[in-house]
C-alpha positions in Angstrom: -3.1 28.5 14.9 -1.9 24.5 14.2 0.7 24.5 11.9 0.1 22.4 8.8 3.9 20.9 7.4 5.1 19.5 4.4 5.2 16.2 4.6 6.9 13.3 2.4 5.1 10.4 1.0 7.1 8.3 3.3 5.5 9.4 5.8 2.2 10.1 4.1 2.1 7.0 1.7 1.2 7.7 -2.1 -1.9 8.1 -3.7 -2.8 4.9 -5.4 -6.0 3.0 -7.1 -5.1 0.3 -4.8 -3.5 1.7 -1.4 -3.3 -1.9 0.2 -0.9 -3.2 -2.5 0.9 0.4 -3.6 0.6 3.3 -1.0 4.1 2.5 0.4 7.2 0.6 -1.6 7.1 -2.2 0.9 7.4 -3.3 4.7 10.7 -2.9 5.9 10.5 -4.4 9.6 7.8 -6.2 12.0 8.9 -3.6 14.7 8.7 0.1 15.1 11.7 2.7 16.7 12.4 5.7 18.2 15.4 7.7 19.4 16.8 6.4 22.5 20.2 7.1 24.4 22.4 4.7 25.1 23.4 4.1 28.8 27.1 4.1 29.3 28.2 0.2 29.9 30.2 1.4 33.1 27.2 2.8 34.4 24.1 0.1 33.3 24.0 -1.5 36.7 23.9 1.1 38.8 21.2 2.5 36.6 19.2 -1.0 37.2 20.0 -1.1 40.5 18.4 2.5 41.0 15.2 0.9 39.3 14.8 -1.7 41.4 15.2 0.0 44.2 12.3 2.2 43.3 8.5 0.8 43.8 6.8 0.4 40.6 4.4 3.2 40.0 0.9 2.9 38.7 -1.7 -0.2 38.1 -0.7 -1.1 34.5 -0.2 -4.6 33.3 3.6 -5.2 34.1 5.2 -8.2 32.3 7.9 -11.1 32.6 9.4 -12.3 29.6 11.5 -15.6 29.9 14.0 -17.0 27.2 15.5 -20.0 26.8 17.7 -19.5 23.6 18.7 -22.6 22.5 17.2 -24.5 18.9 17.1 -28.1 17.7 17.4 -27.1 14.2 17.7 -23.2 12.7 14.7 -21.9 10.9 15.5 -20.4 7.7 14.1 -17.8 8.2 15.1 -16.8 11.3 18.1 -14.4 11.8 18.4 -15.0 16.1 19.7 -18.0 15.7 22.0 -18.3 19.5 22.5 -22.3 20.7 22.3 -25.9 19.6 19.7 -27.9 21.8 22.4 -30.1 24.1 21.3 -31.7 27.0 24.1 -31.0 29.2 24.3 -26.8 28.1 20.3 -26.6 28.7 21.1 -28.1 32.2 23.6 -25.7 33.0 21.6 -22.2 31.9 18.6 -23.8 33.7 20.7 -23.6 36.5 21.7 -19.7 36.2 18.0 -19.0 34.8 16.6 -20.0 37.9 19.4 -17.9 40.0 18.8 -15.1 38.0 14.8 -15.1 38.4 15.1 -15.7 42.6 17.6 -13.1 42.7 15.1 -10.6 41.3 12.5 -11.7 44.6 13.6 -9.2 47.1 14.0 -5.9 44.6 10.7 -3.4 45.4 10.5 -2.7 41.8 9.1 -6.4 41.5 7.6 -6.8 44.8 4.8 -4.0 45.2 3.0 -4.6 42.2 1.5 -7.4 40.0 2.7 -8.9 37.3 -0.6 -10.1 34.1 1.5 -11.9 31.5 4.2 -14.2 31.7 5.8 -15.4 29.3 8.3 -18.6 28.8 10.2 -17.8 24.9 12.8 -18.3 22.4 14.5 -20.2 21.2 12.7 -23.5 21.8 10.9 -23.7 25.9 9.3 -27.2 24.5 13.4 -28.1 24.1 13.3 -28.3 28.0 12.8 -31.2 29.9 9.3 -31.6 32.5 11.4 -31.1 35.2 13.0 -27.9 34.0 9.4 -26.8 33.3 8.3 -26.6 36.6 11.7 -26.1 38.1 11.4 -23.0 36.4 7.9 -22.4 36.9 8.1 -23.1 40.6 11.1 -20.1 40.5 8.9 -17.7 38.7 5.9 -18.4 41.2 8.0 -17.7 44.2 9.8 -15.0 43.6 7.5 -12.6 41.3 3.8 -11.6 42.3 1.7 -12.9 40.2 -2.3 -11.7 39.3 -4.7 -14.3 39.9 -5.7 -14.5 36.5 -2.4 -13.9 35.0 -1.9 -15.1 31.6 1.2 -17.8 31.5 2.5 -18.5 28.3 4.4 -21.2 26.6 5.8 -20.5 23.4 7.8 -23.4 21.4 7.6 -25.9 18.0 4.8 -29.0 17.8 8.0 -31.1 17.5 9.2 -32.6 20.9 6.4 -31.0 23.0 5.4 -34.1 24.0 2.4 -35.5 26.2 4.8 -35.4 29.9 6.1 -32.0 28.7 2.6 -30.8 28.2 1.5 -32.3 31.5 4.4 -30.8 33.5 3.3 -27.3 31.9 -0.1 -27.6 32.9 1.2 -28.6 36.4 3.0 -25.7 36.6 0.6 -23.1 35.7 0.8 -22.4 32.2 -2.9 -21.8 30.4 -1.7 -20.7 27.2 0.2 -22.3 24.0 1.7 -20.2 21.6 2.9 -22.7 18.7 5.1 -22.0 15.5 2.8 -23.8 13.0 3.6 -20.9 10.5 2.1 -23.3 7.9 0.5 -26.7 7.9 1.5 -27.3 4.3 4.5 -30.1 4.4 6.6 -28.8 1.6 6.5 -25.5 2.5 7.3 -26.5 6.3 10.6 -28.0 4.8 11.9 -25.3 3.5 11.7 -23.8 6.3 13.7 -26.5 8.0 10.5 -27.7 10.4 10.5 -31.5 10.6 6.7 -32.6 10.8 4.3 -32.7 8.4 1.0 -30.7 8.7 -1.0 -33.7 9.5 0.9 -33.8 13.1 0.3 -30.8 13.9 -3.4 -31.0 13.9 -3.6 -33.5 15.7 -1.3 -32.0 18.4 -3.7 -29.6 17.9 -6.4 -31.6 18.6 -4.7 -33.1 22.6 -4.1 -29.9 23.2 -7.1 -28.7 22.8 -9.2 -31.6 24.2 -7.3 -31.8 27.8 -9.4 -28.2 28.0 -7.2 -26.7 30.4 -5.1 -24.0 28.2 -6.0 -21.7 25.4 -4.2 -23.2 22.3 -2.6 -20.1 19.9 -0.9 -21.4 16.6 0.8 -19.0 14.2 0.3 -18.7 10.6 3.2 -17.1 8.1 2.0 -15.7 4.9 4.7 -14.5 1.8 6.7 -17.5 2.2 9.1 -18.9 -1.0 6.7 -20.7 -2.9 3.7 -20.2 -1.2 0.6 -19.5 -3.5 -2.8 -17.8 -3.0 -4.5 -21.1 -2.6 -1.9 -22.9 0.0 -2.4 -19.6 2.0 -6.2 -20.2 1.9 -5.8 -24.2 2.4 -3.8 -23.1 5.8 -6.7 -20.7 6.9 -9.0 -23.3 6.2 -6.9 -26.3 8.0 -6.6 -23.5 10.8 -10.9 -23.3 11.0 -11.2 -26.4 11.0 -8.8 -27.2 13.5 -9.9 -26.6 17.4 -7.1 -24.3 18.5 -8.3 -21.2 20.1 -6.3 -18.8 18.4 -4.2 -17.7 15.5 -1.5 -15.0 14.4 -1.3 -13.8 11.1 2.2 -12.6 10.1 3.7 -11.5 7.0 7.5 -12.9 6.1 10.1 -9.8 6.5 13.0 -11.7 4.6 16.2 -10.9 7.4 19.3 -10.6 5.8 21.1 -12.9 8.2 18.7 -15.5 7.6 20.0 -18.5 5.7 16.3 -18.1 3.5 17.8 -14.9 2.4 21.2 -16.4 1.1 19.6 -19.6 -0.5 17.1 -17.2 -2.6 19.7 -15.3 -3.9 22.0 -18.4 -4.7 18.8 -19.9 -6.2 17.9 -22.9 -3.9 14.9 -22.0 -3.1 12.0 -20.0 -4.5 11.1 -16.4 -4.6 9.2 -15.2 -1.4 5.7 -13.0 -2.3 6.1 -9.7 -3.7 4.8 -6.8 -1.3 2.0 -6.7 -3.2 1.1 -10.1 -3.1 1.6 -10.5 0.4 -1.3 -7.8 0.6 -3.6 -9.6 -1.0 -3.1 -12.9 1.6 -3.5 -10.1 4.0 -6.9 -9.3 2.5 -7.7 -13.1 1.9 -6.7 -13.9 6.1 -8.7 -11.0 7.2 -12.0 -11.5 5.1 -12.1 -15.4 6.2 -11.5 -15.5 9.6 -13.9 -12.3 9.4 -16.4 -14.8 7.6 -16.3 -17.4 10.2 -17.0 -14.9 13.0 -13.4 -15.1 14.3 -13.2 -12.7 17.0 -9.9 -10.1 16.0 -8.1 -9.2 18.9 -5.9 -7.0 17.2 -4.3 -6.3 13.6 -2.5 -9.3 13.4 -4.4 -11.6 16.3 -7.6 -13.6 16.4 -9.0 -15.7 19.2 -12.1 -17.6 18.4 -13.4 -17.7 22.0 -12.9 -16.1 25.6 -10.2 -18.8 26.1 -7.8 -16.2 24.1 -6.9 -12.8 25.7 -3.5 -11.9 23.8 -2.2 -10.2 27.3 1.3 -10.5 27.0 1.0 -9.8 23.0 -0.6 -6.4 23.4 0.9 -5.7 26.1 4.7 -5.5 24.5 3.1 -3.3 21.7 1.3 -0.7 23.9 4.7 0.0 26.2 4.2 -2.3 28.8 7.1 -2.3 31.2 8.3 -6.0 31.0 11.1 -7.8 33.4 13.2 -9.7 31.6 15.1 -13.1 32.3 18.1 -15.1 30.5 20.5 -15.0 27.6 19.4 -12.7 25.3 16.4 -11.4 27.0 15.0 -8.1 26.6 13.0 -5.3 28.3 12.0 -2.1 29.4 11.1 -0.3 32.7 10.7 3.0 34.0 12.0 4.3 30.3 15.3 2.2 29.9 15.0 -0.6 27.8 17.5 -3.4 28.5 19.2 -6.5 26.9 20.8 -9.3 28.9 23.7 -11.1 27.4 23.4 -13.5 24.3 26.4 -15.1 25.0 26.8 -18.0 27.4 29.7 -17.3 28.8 29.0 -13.4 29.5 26.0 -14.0 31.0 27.1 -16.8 33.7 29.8 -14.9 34.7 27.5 -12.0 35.6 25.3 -14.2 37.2 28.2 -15.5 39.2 28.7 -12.0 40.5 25.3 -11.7 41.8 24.9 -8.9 39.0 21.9 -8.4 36.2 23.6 -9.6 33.0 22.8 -6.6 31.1 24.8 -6.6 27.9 23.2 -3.2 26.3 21.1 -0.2 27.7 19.5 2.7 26.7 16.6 5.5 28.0 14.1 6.6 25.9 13.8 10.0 24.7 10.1 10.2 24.0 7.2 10.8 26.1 6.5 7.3 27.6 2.9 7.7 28.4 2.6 8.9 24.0 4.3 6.1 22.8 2.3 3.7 24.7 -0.9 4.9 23.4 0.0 4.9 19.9 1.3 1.8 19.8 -1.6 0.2 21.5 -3.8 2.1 19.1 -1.8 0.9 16.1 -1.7 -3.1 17.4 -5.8 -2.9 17.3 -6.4 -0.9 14.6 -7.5 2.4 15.8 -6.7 5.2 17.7 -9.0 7.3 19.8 -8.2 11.2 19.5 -8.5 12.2 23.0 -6.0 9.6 24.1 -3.3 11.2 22.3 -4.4 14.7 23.9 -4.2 13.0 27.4 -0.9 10.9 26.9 0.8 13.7 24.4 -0.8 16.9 25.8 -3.7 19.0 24.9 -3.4 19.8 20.7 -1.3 16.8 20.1 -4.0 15.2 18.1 -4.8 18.9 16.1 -0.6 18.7 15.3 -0.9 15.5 13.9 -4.1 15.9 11.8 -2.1 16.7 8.6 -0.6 13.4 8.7 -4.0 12.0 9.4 -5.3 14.1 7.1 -3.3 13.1 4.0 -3.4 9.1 5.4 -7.3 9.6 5.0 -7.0 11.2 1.2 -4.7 8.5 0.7 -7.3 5.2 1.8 -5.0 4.3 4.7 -7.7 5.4 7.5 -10.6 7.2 8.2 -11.1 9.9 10.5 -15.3 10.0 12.4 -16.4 10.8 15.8 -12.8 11.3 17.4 -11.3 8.0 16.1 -8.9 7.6 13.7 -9.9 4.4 12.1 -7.0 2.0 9.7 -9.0 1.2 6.8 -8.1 -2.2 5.5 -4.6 -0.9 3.8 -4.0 0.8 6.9 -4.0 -2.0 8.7 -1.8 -3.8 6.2 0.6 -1.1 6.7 0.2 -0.2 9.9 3.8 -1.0 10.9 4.8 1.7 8.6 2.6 4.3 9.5 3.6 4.0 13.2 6.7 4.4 12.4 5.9 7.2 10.4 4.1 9.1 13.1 7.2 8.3 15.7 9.2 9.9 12.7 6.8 13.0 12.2 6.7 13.6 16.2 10.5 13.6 16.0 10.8 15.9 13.1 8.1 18.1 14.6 8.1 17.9 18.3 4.7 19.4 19.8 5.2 22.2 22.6 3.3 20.6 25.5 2.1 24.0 27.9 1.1 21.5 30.7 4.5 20.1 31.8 2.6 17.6 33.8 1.6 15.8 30.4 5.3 16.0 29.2 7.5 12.5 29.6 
């Protein structure tokens, strides 16, 4: 017999006449947890060095993530803020970047198996000079295996990506631009502190696009201070008409480090969108790009052609193990999840001693293989029944059918033909009800009988 438990509305949401605005009190982070135990700091290298020593197992997608953590100017709304974009300090971590990525060449963990997404972040990449782009590219090409059609990514700001920038990118590899518009509206771009006015953008946009030889990604931030229904349409509308390939749709979460945060509350600058607003541009982004035959990648991620595969994007959310490189870097393999140093001087002086410049560690207490296939379920919207009987153990689906149960009575999803489907709402809160099923499987753990389907 499945046991049926009690559960909480914050776990189940409310029952409302409008679940996409009201069925939880609000969104309180863009990222999902679960328990994990910290690695002693005396013992985080030998731990690495154990990993590394190990051939990667299996033929998933593996990932590189790159940072380069320094800033021309600090977003206010942005609450990772690390470095001031100097010349002479981006010279010098270039330098220990690129030691730090060759030193990684002769480890079997990274040698015996592929690697589909790369990804070059921040911070500000299009802060680095052409040479550093391919210096750097050039590093990541010799020393990590890369799949023919891996997915090379360049994240960074329309301001200072210039034309030789964008050619040395190309020459190096990269097919894929991930750009910060997060609006094209001017005003609402200056309170964000971003320098150029919409009209730039599009037609960076449009040289971008043209040279044909990289998928073009732009994101789009809705629930910003002073943003209105109709300059959220006029952005989705300046986004369709543009001739980029892709487009994020993401909802402000208001950090409480963020210097947005303290000029609200001193009055400087406007209100951000209640919860229940921000729903509505949620409903408004969804139905037009759904209009326009915009092809949705996942809950969040459209690509209007083949051009756009969202690799490395998926790929974090569905428990990808990813390699990561530089100050303030983080990732996870074989179950440990890692972050490298944020400070400067930290990190060089473990790259001095030939050592990974982990600054924190921990190991996962979950089943791996679970967690994976809910979040990749969660990113696209749905999640197919059996899965979680394969990944979680036969009867893991039939344990958590209560909680699907009372999401369906709710209007959060729908539950046909083995899938359990986000309805609209869902999808608006599916952040939430991740994390609530990570928090139900913790409160309830399921008794697996086949020990081979356990973590």
């Amino acid at each position: 017999m499945v046991v049926r438990h009690t559960l909480g509305p914050e776990l189940t949401g409310i029952s409302s006449p409008d679940p996409l605005k009201f069925a939880f009190a609000g969104k309180k982070s863009a990222h999902t947890s679960s328990r994990s135990a910290g690695v002693p700091a005396e013992q985080a290298q030998e731990v690495y060095r154990q990993l590394m020593a190990t051939p990667a197992a299996g033929r998933d997608k593996r990932l590189v993530y790159i940072h380069i953590p320094f800033c021309r100017t600090h977003c206010s709304y942005c609450g990772f803020f690390q470095n001031t974009t100097k010349a002479d300090d981006i010279a010098r971590y270039v330098d220990y970047l690129e030691r730090e990525i060759r030193m990684a060449a002769q480890d079997p963990w990274v040698g015996q198996n592929l690697f589909h997404g790369v990804y070059f972040g921040g911070g500000t990449p299009t802060d680095l000079t052409p040479e550093q782009i391919i210096r750097l590219s050039n590093a990541v090409r010799e020393s990590l295996p890369l799949a023919n059609d891996v997915e090379m990514t360049f994240e960074g700001r329309f301001h200072g990506f210039d034309n030789d920038k964008v050619a040395a990118c190309l020459e190096s590899g990269f097919n894929r631009f991930s750009l910060g518009a997060q609006s094209f509206n001017s005003a609402i771009r200056r309170r964000m502190s971003r320098i150029d006015p919409g009209e730039f953008l599009l037609e960076r946009i449009d040289y971008l696009s043209e040279l044909n030889n990289a998928a073009v990604v732009v994101d789009l931030m809705f629930g910003l201070p002073g943003q209105t229904l109709d300059d959220w349409q006029e952005d989705l509308s300046t986004f369709l008409q543009s001739k980029a390939h892709g487009v994020d749709l993401y909802q402000l979460i208001l950090l409480a480090s963020s210097r947005m945060k303290g000029a609200i509350e001193k009055g400087s600058m406007p209100e951000p969108a209640s919860s229940p607003e921000r729903a509505e541009m949620f409903r408004i982004g969804v139905e037009t790009l759904s209009a326009h035959k915009v092809g949705r990648l996942s809950v969040s991620h459209w690509g209007r052609d083949t051009r756009e595969r969202n690799i490395y994007n998926h790929g974090v959310k569905s428990g990808a193990e990813i390699l990561p490189f530089g100050s303030g870097a983080g990732g996870n393999m074989g179950g440990y999840s890692i972050m490298n140093h944020r400070a400067l001087p930290a990190y060089y002086q473990m790259i001095d001693r030939g050592m990974k410049p982990i600054m924190g560690m921990s190991h996962s207490g979950g089943n791996r293989a679970l967690l994976a296939t809910v979040g990749s379920g969660f990113d696209r919207g749905w999640l197919e029944l059996s899965a979680l009987n394969r990944s979680g153990g036969d009867g893991m689906s039939e344990h958590c059918m209560g909680l699907f149960e009372a999401w369906q009575d709710n209007g959060l999803a729908t539950i046909h033909h083995g899938i359990l489907d986000l309805t609209l709402p869902g999808q608006f809160w599916n952040v939430t009800m991740h994390q609530a099923l990570i928090n139900f499987l913790e409160q309830h753990p399921f008794a697996v009988d086949n020990a081979e389907k356990a973590a």
